[in-house]
TORZA-577012 format. One line per 8 residues: number of its first residue (from 1); their letters; for each residue x, y, z of C-alpha. Coordinates in steps of 0.1 Angstrom, whole numbers. Last residue first. Example, Ala and Ser with C-alpha at 12.3 -4.5 7.8 and 13.67 -1.06 7.14 Angstrom:
2
2> sa> 137:-11:71 ~ 123:-45:78
//
This chain:
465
465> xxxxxxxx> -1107:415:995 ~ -1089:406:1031 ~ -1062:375:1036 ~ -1069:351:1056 ~ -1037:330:1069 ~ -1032:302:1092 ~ -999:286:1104 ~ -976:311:1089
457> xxxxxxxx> -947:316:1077 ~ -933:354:1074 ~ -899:358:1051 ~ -864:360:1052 ~ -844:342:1031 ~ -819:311:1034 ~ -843:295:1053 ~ -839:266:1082
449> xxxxxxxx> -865:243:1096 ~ -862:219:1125 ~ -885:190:1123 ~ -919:176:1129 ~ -937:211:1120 ~ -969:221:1131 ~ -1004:230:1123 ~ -1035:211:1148
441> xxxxxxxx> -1065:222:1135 ~ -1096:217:1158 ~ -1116:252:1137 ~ -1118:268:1103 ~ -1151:274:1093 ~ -1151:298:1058 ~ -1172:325:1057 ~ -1159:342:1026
433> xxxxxxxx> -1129:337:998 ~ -1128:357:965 ~ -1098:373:961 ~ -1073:383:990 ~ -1058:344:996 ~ -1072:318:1020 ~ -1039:302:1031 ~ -1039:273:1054
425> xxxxxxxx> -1009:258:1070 ~ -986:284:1053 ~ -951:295:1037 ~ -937:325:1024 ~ -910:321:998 ~ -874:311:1004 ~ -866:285:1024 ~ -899:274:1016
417> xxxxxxxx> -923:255:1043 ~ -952:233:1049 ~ -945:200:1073 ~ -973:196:1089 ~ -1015:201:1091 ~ -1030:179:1114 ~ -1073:183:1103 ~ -1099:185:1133
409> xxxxxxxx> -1120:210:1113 ~ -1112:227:1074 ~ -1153:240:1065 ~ -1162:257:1038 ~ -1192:282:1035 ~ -1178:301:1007 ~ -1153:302:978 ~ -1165:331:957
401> xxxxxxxx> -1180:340:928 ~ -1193:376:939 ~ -1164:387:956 ~ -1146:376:928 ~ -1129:344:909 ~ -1119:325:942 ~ -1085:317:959 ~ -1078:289:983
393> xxxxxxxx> -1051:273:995 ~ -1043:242:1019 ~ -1012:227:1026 ~ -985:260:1011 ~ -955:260:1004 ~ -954:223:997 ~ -920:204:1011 ~ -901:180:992
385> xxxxxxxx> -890:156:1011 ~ -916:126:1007 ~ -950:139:1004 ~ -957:169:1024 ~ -987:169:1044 ~ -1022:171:1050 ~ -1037:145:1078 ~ -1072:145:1081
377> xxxxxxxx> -1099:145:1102 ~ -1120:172:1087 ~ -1119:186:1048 ~ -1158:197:1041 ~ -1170:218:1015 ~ -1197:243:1014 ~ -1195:264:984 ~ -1165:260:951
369> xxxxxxxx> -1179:291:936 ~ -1216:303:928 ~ -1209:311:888 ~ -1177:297:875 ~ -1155:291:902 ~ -1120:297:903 ~ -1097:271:925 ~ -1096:255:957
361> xxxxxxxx> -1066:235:968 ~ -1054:210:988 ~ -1017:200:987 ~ -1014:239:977 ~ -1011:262:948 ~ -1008:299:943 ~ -972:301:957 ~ -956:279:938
353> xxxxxxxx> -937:241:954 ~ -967:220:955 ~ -952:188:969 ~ -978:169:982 ~ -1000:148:1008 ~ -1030:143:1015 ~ -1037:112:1045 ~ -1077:110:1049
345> xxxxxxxx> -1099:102:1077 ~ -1125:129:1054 ~ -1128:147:1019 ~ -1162:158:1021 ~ -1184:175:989 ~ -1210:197:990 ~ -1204:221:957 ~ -1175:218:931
337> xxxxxxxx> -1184:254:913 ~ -1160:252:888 ~ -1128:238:908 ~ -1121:219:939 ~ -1083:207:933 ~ -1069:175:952 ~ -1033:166:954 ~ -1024:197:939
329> xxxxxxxx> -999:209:917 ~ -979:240:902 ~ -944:231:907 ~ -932:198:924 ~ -948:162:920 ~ -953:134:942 ~ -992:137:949 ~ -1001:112:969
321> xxxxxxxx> -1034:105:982 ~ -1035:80:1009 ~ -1067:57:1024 ~ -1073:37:1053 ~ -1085:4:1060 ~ -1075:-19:1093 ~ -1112:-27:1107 ~ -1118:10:1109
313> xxxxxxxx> -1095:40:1093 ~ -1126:55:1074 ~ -1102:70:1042 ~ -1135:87:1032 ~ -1138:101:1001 ~ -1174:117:998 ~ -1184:133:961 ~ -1223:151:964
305> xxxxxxxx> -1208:178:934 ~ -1182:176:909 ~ -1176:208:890 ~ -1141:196:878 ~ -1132:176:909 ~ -1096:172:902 ~ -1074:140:915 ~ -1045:142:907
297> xxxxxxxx> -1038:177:896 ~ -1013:194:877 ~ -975:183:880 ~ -983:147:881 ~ -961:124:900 ~ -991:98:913 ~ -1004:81:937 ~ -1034:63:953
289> xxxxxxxx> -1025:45:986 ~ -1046:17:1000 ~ -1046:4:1034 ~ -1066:-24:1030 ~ -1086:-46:1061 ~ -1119:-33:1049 ~ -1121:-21:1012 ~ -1112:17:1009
281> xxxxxxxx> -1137:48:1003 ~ -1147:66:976 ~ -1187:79:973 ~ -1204:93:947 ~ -1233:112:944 ~ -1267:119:922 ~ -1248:109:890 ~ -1254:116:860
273> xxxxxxxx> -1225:122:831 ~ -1224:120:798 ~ -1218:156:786 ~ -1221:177:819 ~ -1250:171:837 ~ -1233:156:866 ~ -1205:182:874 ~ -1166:162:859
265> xxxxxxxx> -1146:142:877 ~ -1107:143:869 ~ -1084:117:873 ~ -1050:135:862 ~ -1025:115:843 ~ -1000:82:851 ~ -1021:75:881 ~ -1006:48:904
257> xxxxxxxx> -1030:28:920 ~ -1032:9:951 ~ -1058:-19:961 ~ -1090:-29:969 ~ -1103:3:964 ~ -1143:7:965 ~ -1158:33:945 ~ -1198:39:950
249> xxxxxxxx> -1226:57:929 ~ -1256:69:935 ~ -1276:75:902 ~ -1248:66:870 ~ -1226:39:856 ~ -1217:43:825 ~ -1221:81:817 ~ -1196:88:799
241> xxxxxxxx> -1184:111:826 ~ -1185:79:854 ~ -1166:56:828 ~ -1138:86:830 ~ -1139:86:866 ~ -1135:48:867 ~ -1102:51:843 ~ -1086:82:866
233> xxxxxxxx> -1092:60:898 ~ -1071:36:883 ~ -1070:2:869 ~ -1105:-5:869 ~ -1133:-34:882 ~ -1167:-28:870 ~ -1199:-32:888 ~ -1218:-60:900
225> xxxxxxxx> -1212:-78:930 ~ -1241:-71:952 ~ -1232:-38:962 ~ -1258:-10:967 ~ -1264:17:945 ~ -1240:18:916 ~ -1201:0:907 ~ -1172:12:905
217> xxxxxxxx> -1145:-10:918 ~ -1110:2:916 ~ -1079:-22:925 ~ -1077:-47:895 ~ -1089:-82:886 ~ -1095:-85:924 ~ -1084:-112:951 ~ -1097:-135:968
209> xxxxxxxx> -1081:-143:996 ~ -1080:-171:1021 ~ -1081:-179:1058 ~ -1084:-211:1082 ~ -1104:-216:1112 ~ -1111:-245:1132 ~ -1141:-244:1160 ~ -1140:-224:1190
201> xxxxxxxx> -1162:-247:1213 ~ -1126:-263:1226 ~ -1115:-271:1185 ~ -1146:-286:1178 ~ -1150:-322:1171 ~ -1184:-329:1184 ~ -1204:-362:1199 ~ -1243:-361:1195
193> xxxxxxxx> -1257:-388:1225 ~ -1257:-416:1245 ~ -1256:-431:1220 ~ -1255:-414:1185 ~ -1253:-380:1164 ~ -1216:-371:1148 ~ -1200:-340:1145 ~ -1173:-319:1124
185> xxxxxxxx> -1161:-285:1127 ~ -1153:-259:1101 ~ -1146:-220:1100 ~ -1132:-206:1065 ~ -1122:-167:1071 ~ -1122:-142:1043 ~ -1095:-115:1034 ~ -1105:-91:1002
177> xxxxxxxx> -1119:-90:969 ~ -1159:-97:964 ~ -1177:-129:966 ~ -1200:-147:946 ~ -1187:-175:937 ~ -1154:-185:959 ~ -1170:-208:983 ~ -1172:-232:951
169> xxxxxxxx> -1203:-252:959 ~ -1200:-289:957 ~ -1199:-313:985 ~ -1201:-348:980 ~ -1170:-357:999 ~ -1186:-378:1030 ~ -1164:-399:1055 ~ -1168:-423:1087
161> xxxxxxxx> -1146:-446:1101 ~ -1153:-470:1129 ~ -1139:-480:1161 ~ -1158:-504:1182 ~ -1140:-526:1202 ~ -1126:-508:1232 ~ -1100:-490:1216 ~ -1084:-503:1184
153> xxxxxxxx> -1093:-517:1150 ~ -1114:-503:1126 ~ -1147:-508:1113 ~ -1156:-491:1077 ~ -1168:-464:1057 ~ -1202:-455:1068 ~ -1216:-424:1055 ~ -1208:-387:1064
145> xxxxxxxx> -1231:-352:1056 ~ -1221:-321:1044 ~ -1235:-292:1063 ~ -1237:-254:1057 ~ -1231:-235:1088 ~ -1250:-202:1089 ~ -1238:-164:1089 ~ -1216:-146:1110
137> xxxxxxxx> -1181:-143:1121 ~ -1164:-111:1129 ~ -1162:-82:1098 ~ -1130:-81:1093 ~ -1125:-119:1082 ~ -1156:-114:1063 ~ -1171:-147:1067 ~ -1173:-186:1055
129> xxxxxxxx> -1192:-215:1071 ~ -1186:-247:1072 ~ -1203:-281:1090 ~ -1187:-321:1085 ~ -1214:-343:1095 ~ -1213:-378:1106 ~ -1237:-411:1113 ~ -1252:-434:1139
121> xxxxxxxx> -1218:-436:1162 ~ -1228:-459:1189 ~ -1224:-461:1233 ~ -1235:-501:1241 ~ -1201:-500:1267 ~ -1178:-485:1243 ~ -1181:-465:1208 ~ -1153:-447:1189
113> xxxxxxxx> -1152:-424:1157 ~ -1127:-415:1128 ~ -1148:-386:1112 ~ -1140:-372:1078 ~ -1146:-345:1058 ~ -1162:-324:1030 ~ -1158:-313:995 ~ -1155:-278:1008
105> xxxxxxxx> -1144:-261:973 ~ -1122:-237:963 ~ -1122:-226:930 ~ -1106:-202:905 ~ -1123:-173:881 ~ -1129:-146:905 ~ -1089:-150:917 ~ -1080:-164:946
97> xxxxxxxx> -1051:-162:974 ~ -1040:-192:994 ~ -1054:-215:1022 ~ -1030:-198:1048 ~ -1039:-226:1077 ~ -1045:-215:1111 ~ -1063:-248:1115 ~ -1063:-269:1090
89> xxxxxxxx> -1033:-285:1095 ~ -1011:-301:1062 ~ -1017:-336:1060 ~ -983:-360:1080 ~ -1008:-371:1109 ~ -1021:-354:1142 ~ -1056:-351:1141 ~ -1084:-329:1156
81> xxxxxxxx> -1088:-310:1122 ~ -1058:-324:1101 ~ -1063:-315:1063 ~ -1074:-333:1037 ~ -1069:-329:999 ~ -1095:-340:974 ~ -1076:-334:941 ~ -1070:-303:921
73> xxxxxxxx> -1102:-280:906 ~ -1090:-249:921 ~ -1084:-261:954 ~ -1104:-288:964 ~ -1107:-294:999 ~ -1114:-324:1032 ~ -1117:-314:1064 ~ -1100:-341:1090
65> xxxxxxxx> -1112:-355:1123 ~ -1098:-379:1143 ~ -1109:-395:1182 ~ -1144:-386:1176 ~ -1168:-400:1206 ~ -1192:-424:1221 ~ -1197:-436:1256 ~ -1224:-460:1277
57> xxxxxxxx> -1214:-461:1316 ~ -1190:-485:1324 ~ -1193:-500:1364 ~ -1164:-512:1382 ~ -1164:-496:1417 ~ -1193:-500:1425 ~ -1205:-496:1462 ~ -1225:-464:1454
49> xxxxxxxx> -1241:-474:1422 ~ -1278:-472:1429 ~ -1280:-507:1432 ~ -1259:-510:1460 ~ -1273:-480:1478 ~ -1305:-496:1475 ~ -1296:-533:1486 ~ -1278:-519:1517
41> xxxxxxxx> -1311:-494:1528 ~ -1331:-530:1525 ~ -1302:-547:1540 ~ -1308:-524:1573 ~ -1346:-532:1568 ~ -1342:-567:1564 ~ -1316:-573:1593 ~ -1348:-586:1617
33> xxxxxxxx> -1359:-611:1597 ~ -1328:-631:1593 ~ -1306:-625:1557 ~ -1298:-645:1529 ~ -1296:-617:1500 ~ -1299:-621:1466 ~ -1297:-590:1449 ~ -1305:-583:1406
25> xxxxxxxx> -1299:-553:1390 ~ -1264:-543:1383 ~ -1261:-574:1361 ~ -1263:-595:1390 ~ -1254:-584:1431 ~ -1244:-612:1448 ~ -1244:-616:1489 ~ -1224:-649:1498
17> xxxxxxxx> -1220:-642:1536 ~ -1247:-627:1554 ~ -1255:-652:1575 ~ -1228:-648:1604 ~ -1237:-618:1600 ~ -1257:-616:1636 ~ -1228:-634:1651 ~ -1210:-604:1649
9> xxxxxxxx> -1175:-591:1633 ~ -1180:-623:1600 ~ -1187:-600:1574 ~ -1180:-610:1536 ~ -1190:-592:1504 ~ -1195:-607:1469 ~ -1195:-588:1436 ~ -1206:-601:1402
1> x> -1206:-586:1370
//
């Protein structure tokens, strides 16, 4: 590059004419004695840049990128990362739903790269991870590298193509049911440096699903994917009174269930069964209902001590139990001795239409009684229009045997009522009930009720004997 400057205001320039600077680096300068030092300040700034107008620094860059997928064994397809072209996009993309048994597969990508001025492109690296959608990302990017594919035309000279599909691992194995999040990005190292297709620093992001064989996993201790997948709640109790699965043992729901006959958990110790405790809780992200139209129970814990369902209500999940049916039933019964269990961030609901039952109810006891369990933070109510009498009842086999030391806190109790019989909230009946906690209720109604007979209802009731 050359660049000459002229000056002809003074006879002291008259010398200074045909100044060259070479290659950025080289200044020739025809000058008297006396104007070195001012050219000497001249010859820096010009070789520093400052008079330059047409200089081109080194550059490198990713002008496409594309992620390239198998799904379930079909061919390599690619999807537009920083690209505008007729593939599907990845980003936001809806990948599908999976089943244990399927495939996807990050086979790789592709980089379509750009070089000017001595910049290069040395090689290319698509980089995945896959997380919990609910959860937030974590984890580490797994990388598949780029070869060479060819030099393209365009730009300032030195476009290229770049592509690797060698990778391998189904992203499917090894996970359990629910939403997860595939984040990609691509980049390439070179001169003057590594060069990144990244979505702004946020990277791509597409979702997919796997999904379960059926709703109710029982499995024991901590999860690592074993464990059996059932149809209802009422199939993995029975596995748990075989005996099965036993120590400390965990139900996740991934989905809803309709029980055609009462799920009931037996005492550990009792034929088959051992089990130290169980807990029942939904999958992140679900909101999973478990129904039925039983007139009985539908879920009964027959003895069953240590049991914790907990409709949590975080990252989405919570948990319904629906008991449809009129007459004598229950949404939950506590029965023969059930001892130390929580029911907690629930929604209970029913229809109990007799006096001696309730959404929630605690039955006989066989030699301590049904002792120091906790409802809190639920909602109990009717389910659909049929009204319970009352939400929660109790009554106990004596004043020996009796239902003690349980505790109903923080619970909305609604819509319990009879327009003919007495109705209540909570009703801890004359036999066999003692130092029960019963505090942070909220009981009400959400609409106007009218009877045909007259009788006392009640919000709370404890009865004496």
């Amino acid at each position: 590059m050359n660049i000459s400057t002229r000056t002809s205001t003074t006879a002291a320039h008259n010398n200074c004419q045909n100044t060259q600077i070479v290659n950025n680096s080289k200044l020739n300068l025809l000058v008297r004695p006396a104007q070195k030092m001012r050219w000497f300040f001249v010859f820096m700034m010009l070789a520093t840049g400052a008079f330059v107008n047409n200089v081109f620094a080194q550059t490198n860059g990713i002008y496409e990128s594309y992620a390239i997928l198998s799904l379930n064994g079909g061919a390599n397809a690619y999807y537009d990362m920083n690209a505008a072209t007729g593939n599907p996009d990845f980003q936001g993309a809806a990948l599908g739903n999976f089943a244990f048994a399927q495939s996807l597969v990050v086979k790789g990508g592709q980089n379509k790269t750009f070089k000017c001025s001595g910049g290069d492109i040395t090689n290319g690296r698509l980089n995945w991870r896959v997380w919990k959608t609910s959860a937030g990302a974590s984890g580490s990017f797994t990388i598949v590298s780029m070869g060479f594919i060819s030099n393209d035309a365009g730009g300032c000279g030195g476009n290229q193509t770049w592509e690797g599909t060698a990778g391998a691992t189904n992203v499917i194995t090894g996970l359990l049911p629910g939403n997860y999040t595939l984040e990609v990005y691509s980049d390439a190292d070179g001169v003057p440096g590594t060069t990144s297709s990244n979505n702004g620093g946020n990277n791509y992001k597409a979702t997919f699903n796997v999904t379960a064989p059926n709703p109710v996993f029982l499995y024991e201790g901590v999860n690592t994917g074993g464990g059996t997948y059932y149809a209802t709640v009422k199939d993995a109790f029975d596995a748990i009174n075989l005996g099965t699965y036993t120590g400390v043992l965990n139900i996740r729901l991934y989905g809803n269930t309709t029980e055609a006959a009462t799920a009931v958990l037996n005492a550990s110790g009792s034929g088959g069964a051992v089990y130290s405790s169980l807990s029942i809780n939904p999958d992140a992200g679900s909101a999973i209902t478990v129904s039925g139209a039983i007139t009985g129970r539908l879920i009964d814990l027959n003895g069953a001590d240590n049991v914790t369902i907990d409709g949590l209500n975080t990252f989405g999940n919570s948990l319904t139990i629906s008991n449809t049916a009129t007459g004598a039933s229950a949404a939950i019964r506590f029965i023969a001795d059930a001892t130390g269990n929580t029911i907690q961030k629930c929604t209970i609901l029913g229809s109990a239409s007799t006096l001696a039952n309730g959404v929630i109810m605690f039955g006989l006891g066989n030699v301590t009684g049904n002792d120091g369990n906790n409802i809190n933070n639920c909602n109990i109510s009717a389910a659909g229009v049929n009204l319970p009498i009352n939400c929660i009842y109790s009554l106990g086999s004596s004043a020996a045997i009796d239902n003690s030391g349980n505790t109903i806190n923080a619970n909305n109790i609604s819509n319990f009522f009879s327009a003919t019989l007495a109705s209540r909230g909570l009703f801890l009946d004359a036999t066999g009930n003692s130092t029960w906690t019963i505090t942070n209720n909220r009981v009400f109604q959400s609409a106007t009720r009218v009877y045909t007979t007259g009788n006392t209802h009640v919000c709370i009731q404890a009865l004496v004997g």
